[in-house]
N, C-alpha and C positions, 0 to 999 in steps of 0.2 A: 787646208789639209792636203799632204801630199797624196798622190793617187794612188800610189802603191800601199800607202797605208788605210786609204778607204776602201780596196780592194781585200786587204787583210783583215780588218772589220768584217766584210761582209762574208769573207771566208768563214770566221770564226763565225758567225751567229748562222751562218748554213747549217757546220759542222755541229753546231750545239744543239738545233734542230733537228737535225739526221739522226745523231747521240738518242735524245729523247725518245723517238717514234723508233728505231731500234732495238733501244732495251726493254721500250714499251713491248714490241713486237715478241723480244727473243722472253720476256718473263714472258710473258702470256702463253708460250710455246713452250715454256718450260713447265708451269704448273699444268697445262691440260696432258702434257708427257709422263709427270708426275701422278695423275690422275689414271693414265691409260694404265702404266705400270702395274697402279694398284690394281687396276679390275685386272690386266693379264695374271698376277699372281695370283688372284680369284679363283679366274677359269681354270690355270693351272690345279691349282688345289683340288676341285670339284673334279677335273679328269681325274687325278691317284686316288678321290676317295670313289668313284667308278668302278677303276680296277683294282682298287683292294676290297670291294661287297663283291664283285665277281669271283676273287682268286678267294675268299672267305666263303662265300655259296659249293662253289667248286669244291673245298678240301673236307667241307663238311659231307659230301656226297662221297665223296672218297670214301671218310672217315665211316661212316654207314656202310659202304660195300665193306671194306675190312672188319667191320665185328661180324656181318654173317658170312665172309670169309675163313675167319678165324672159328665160328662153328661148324662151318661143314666141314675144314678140314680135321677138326674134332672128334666128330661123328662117323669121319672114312677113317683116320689112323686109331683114334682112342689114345692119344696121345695127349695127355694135361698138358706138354709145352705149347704145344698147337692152339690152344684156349686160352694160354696169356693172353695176347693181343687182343683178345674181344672188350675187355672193360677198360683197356686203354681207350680204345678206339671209339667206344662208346661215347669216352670221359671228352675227347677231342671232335667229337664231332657235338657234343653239348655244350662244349667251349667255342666251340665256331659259332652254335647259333647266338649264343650271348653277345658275341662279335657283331654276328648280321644283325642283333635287333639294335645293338647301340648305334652303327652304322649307320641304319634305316632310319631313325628315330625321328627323321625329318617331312618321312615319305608315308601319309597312311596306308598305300596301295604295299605298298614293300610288308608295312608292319601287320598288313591281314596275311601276308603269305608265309611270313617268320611265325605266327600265331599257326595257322595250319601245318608248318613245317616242325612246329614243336608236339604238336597232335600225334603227329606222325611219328616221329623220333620218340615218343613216347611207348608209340604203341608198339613200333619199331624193336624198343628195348626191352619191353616187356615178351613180346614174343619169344625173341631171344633166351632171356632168362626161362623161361618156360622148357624151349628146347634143352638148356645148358640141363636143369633140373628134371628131365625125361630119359634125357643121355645117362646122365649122373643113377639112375634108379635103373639102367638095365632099359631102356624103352629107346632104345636106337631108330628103331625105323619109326615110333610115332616121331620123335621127333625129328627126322627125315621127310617124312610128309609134312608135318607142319611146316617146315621152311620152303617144302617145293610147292605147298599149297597155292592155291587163287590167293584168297589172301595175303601170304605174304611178296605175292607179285605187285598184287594192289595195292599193298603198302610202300613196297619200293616205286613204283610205278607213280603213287601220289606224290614222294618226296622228289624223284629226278623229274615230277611233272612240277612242281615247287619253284626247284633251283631252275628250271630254264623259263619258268614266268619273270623270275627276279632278274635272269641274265640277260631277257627280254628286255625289259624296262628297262635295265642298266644301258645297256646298248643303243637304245634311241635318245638315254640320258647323255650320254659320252658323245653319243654323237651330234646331241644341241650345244653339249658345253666346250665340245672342240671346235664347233663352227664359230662359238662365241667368242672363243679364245685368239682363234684365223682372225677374226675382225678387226677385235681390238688389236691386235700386232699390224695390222694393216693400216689401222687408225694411227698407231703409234709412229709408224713407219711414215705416215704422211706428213703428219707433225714436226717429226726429223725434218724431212725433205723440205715442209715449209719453213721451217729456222734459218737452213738451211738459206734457200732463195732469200730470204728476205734478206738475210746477211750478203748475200751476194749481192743483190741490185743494192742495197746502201752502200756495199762497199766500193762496187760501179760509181754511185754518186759521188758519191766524198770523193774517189780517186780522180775522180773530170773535175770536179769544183778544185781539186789539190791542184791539178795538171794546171789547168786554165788560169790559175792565182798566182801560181809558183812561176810559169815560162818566165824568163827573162831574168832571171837573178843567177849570181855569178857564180861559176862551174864551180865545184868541189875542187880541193886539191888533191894531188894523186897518191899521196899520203894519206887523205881522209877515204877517199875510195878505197883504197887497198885497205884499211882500216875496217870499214865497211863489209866488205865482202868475207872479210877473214870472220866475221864475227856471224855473217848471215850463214857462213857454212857449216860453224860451230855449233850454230842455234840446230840447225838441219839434222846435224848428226845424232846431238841429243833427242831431240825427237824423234829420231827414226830406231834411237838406242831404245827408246823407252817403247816405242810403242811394239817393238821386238819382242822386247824383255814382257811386255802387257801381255801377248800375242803368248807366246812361249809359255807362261806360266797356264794359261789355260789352256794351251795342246798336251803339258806335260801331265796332267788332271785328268784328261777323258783319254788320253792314253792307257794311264795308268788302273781306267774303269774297264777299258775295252781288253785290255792283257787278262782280265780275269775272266770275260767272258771268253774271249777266246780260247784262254787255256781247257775250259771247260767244251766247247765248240770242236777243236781243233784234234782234242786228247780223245773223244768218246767216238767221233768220225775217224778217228786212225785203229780204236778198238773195233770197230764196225769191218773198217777196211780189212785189219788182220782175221777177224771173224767170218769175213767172205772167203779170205786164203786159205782158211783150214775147214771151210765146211764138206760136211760128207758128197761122196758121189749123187747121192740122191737129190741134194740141194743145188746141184751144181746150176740148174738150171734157171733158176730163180736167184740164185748168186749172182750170175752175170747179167743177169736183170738188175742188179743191182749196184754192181760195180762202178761203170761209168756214172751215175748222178753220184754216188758216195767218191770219186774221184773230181767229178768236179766242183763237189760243197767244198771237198780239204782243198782245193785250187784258189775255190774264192778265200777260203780261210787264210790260208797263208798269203794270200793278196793285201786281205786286211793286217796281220799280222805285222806285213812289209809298212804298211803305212804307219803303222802307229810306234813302230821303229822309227821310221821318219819323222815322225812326230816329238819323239823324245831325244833324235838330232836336233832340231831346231829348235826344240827347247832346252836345248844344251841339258839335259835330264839321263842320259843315256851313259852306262858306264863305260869308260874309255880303260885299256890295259895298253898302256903307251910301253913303247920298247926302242931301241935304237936301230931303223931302219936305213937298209941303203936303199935310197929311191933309184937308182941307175938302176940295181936287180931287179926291183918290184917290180918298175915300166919294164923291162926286156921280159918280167916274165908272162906279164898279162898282155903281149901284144897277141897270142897266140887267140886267147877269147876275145880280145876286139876284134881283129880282125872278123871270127865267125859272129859277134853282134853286129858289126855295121854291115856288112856285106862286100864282095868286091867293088861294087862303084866307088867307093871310098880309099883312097891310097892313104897311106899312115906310115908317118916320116917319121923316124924320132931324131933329136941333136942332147946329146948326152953328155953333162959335161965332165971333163978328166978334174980327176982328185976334189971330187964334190963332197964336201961334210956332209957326217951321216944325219939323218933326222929323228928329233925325240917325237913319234907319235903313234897311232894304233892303226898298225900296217891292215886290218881286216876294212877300217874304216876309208885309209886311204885309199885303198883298192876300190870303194865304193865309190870315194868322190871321183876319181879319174873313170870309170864306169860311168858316172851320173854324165860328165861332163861333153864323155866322148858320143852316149847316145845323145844329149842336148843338142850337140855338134852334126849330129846325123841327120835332126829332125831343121834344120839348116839347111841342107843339101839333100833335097829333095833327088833331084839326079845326079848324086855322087861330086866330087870332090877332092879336095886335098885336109888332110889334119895332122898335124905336127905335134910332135908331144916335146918338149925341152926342158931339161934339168940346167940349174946354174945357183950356185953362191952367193944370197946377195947381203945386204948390209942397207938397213932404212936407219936412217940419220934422224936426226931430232927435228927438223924442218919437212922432212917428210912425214911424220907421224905426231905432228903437231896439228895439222889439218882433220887429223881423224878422233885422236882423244881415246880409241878402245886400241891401241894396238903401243906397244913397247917399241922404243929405238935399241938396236941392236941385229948381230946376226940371224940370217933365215936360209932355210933351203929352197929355189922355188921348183915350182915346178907348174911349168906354162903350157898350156892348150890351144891350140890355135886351127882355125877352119876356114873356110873361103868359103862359105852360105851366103844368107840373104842377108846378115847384122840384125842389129838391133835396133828401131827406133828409138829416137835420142827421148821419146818423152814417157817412154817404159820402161827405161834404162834405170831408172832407178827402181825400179819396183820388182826387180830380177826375184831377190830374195825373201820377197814377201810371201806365206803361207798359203797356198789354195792360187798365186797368181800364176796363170798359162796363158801364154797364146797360142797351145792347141785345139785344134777340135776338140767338142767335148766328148768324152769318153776315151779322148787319147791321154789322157793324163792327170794325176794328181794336183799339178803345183808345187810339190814337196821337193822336189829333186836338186834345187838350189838354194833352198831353203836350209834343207839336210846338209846342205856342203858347207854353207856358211853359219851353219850352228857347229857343227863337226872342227869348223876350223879357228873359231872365236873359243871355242872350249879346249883347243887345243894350246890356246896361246897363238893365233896364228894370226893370218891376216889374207884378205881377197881382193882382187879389185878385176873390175869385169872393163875392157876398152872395144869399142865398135864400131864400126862405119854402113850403113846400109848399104847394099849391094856388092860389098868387098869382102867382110867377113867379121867374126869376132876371135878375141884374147881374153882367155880368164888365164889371172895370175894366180896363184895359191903359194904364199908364204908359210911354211911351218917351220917350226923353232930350231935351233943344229942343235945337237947332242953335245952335252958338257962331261961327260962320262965318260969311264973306258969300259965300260960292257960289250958282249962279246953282239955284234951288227946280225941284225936277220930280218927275214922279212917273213909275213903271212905266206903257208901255202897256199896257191892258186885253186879254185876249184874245190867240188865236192864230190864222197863217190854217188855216184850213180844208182845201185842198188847196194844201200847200207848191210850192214852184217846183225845178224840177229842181234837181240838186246841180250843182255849178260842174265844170268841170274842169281838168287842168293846162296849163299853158304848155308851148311845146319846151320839153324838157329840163331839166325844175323839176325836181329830186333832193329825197327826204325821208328823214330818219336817224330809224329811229326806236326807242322803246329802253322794252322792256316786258320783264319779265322771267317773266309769266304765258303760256305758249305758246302759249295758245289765246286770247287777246285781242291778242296780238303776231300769228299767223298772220291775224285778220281784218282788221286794221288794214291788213297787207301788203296786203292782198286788195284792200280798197275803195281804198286809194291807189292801187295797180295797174290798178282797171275805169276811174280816173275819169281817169287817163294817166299819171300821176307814176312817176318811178325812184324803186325805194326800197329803203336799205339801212336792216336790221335788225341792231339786240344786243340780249342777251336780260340785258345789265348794263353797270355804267357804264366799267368796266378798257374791256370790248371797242369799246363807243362812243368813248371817246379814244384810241383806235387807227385806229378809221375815220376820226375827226375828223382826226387828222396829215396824215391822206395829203391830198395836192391834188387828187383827185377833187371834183367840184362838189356843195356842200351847199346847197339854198336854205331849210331848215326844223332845225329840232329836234322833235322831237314824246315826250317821255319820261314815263314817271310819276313820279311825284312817290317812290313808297317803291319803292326798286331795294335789292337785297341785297348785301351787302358793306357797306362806309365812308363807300361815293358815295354820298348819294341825288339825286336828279331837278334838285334845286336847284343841289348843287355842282357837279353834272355841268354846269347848263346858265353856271355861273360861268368854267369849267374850256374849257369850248366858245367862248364869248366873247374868252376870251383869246387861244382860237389862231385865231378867225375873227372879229374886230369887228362888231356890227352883225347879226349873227346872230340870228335869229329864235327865237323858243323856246315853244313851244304846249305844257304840261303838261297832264295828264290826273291824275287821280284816283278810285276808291272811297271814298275816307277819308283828308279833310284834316287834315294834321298839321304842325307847327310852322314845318317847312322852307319854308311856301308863304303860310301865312297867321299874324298876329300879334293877339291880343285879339280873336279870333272875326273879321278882316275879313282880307280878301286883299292882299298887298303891293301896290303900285301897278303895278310894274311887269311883275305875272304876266299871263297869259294862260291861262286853264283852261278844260278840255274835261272837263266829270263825268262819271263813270263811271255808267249804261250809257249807248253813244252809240250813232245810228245810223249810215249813209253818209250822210244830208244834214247831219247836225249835225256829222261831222267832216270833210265835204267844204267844207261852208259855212264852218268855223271856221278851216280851214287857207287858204282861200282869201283870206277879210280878212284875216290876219294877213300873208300872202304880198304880196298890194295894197298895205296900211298900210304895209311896210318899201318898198317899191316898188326893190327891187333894178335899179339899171341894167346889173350882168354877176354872172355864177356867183360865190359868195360862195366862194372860196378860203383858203387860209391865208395869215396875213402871209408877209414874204419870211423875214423871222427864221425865223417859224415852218417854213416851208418847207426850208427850210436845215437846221433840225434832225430833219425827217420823210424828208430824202435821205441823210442821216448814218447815222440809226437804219436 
């Protein structure tokens, strides 16, 4: 037998042996990973059922101080509205405890203090009643004493002594079951890593048993090479499409969670802020106490807010209002803020080319990537340098964008950045625009910054390509698409003012419907429309919103999010809204743009959007043009049709 083919035998039964004890290896890493998952969703669980017996403990104490709230302020005004709220409250904090026992139901130590807290809450109520019933017969001040009694100190005393035995326990509970949870994700995490190695040294092996079999057999042809290669780039790119596109869908998710907290965060710290600006002389001094931490919360706030922007670039999620820009203007007009961004050690050339086609895209965005780029470029050049900015005309052929598969052949506008820094290592080089990747110091940076450019420029239609040399400098190209139009060319204005102009306020009797289904960005929204004058009826979905819409009450706005729960979302709603009122105005908000609002990364023509975090001036500002622009001459009612059938129902 010849020897090249006993060496190919023994290849084969290496490789078939390696095969076995690898997928032996990678199943067995696979089901204990399968396994760890299941306990981390465990631990998971047991942490939210934690802090929903805490945040359940807690409302129920609330709910307790407001019914002997709601009595004594009974008892000082004599006012029966002042007394509603006690048998609410009552009712709510006896639905809490039904909560904590079902909760508890596990823990006998919890279910003797849910037993004594129903003792309580009992006698708690009855007290009450008693008072309400002394009040009620003319006996004011006994029933005043009885509530300022020992007694009922001892009774409130016993239940807030209750809720922080149970918040006790919880708390050393949360804190076994999140240690337990650390583990298992560390166990998890090891298990990866082992798969991992083990795939590696087998693949080590096989690759020397391949190396050592194979030497000596005759060279590819360079037709089969180029064949080769072409195919291994293609494989590259779709992976690298995919795991983008992986990446992106769940940045564009906790974006779109964090816009809500923030709107809430962002909005009641600007109420705060303006609340220190108009407090009295007497306040003043404790205002300014206050100032600077409530200017640096909105600082971090709006910090976050930048990021989760960023977020919803790379996740191509983010709505684009494309226009036909001339890039020659834009660059001449943003050199004035580079310059004051990089500093002087930094000189900044630009070559701008003559009779350059305009470009179709979203001049505020562009403005961001050449911003992103030029401080990228900065953090390069430590001690200053040279950076070039160049406009030019180009044209990617069918051989050129045959190697990449995400980008069209045809006309582009580029527009090129170039530095003389340190470059870019060749084996990071590809990882530029991956999410969270930096080689900054930590705390100098996101990661998002190229990330945001090359979601910004794949969603424009566009196209990127980053070239480097270590120690010499780097070249990002930025391809975006020319304009096929004759619309009239412009670019974003540069800059913001400085110190904004007060926020506008309402007309008599402008009415706003407005329809969030987040309570806590629904409640501030009420709020700011309320300081600034406007009526305002709220739902918290869209069923309840085309109920208020029926009735002939005066509507002059819509103001809805775009993702409402149920069937309706924000779109259909405002379709649904037009019908029974023509003409009707419709201001959408968002977190996280999704299909209903916007088409091919651009926004419909006929939306109006308010992103999510907003302050009072950005939706007092925003509500007011939209208000002007329709310029109503009487209260926007429902047709007579419509009318007719909301006196029927």
């Amino acid at each position: 037998m010849p020897a090249r083919l006993v060496k190919a035998e023994q290849l084969q039964r290496k490789a078939r042996l390696i095969n076995i004890i690898g997928f032996t290896l990678v199943l067995a890493a696979a089901v204990a990973m399968a396994i760890g998952l299941v306990w981390s969703r465990i631990a998971d669980m047991w942490v939210l059922h934690t802090l929903e017996v805490q945040q359940t403990a807690q409302t129920l104490l609330i709910s307790t101080r407001d019914a002997e709230s709601a009595l004594r302020s009974f008892l000082l005004s004599s006012d029966p509205d002042d007394l509603k709220p006690l048998d609410s409250s009552l009712e709510a904090a006896r639905s809490e405890l039904n909560k904590l026992r079902s909760l508890t139901a596990d823990n006998s130590f919890q279910q003797a203090r849910v037993k004594k807290l129903d003792d309580l809450l009992r006698a708690k109520a009855e007290q009450l009643s008693k008072g309400v019933v002394s009040a009620k017969e003319g006996q004011r001040d006994a029933a005043l004493a009885a509530i300022n009694s020992r007694e009922d100190r001892e009774l409130l005393s016993g239940i807030r002594e209750q809720v922080e035995a149970i918040f006790a326990t919880e708390r050393d509970l949360l804190a076994q079951r999140q240690s337990r949870a650390a583990l298992l994700r560390y166990v998890l995490g090891g298990l990866i890593g082992f798969a991992l190695l083990a795939a590696l040294v087998l693949s080590a092996i096989l690759a020397g048993s391949t190396r050592e079999a194979l030497r000596g057999l005759i060279t590819r042809t360079a037709e089969l090479e180029a064949e080769s290669k072409l195919r291994h780039e293609a494989e590259e790119t779709l992976r690298q499409t995919q795991k983008m596109e992986a990446v992106g869908q769940l940045s564009g998710g906790i974006a779109h969670d964090f816009n809500n907290l923030l709107t809430i965060i962002i909005g009641n710290l600007d109420t705060i802020r303006r609340q220190i600006e108009k407090a009295p002389q007497a306040a003043l001094d404790f205002a300014a106490k206050l100032t600077k931490p409530v200017q640096s919360a909105i600082k971090g706030a709006d910090s976050a807010a930048q990021l989760t922007q960023r977020l919803l670039a790379f996740s191509r999620r983010q709505a684009l209002e494309p226009r036909r820009v001339d890039l020659n203007r834009l660059v001449t007009d943003m050199l004035e803020i580079l310059r004051r961004s990089l500093g002087e050690d930094v000189n900044i050339e630009t070559v701008l080319a003559a009779g350059l086609w305009p470009t179709f895209a979203d001049p505020h965005q562009v403005e961001g990537v050449l911003l992103n780029l030029a401080l990228n470029a900065k953090g390069a050049m430590p001690r200053g340098g040279h950076l070039t900015i160049e406009t030019a005309n180009a044209y990617l052929d069918d051989a050129y964008t045959a190697q990449f598969g995400d980008v069209e052949p045809g006309q582009y506008v580029l527009l090129c950045v170039t530095d003389t820094g340190s470059g870019i290592p060749p084996d990071i080089l590809d990882k530029v625009f991956e999410p969270f990747f930096t080689t900054k110091p930590r705390g100098e940076g996101s990661g998002l910054g190229l990330a945001m450019v090359h979601g910004f420029v794949k969603q424009s239609g566009g196209h990127i390509r980053i070239y480097s040399e270590e120690g010499h400098g780097t070249t990002v190209k930025v391809y975006l698409p020319r304009a096929e139009h004759s619309e009239k060319v412009g670019v974003a204005p540069v800059g913001k003012l400085t110190h904004p102009a007060p926020a506008p306020s309402a007309k008599t009797g402008e009415t706003i419907l407005v329809v969030e289904d987040n309570d806590g960005v629904r409640e501030y929204a009420k709020e700011v429309l309320e300081n600034l004058g406007f009526k305002v009826l709220e739902a918290a979905e869209a069923e309840e919103a085309l109920r208020l819409l029926a009735d002939p009450r005066r509507i002059d706005l819509l103001f809805t999010d775009v993702v409402l729960p149920g069937a309706i979302n924000g779109r259909v709603l405002a379709i649904h809204a037009r019908d029974k009122r023509p003409g009707l105005p419709v201001l959408y908000t968002t977190g996280y743009t999704r299909n209903a609002i916007v088409h091919q990364g651009r926004l419909d023509p006929d939306v109006h959007l308010l992103n999510k975090p907003y302050t009072q001036q950005d939706l007092a500002r925003k509500v007011r043009a939209l208000l002007d622009a329709f310029s109503p001459k009487s209260p926007r009612k429902p047709g007579r049709k419509n009318a007719k059938k909301s006196l029927k129902a």
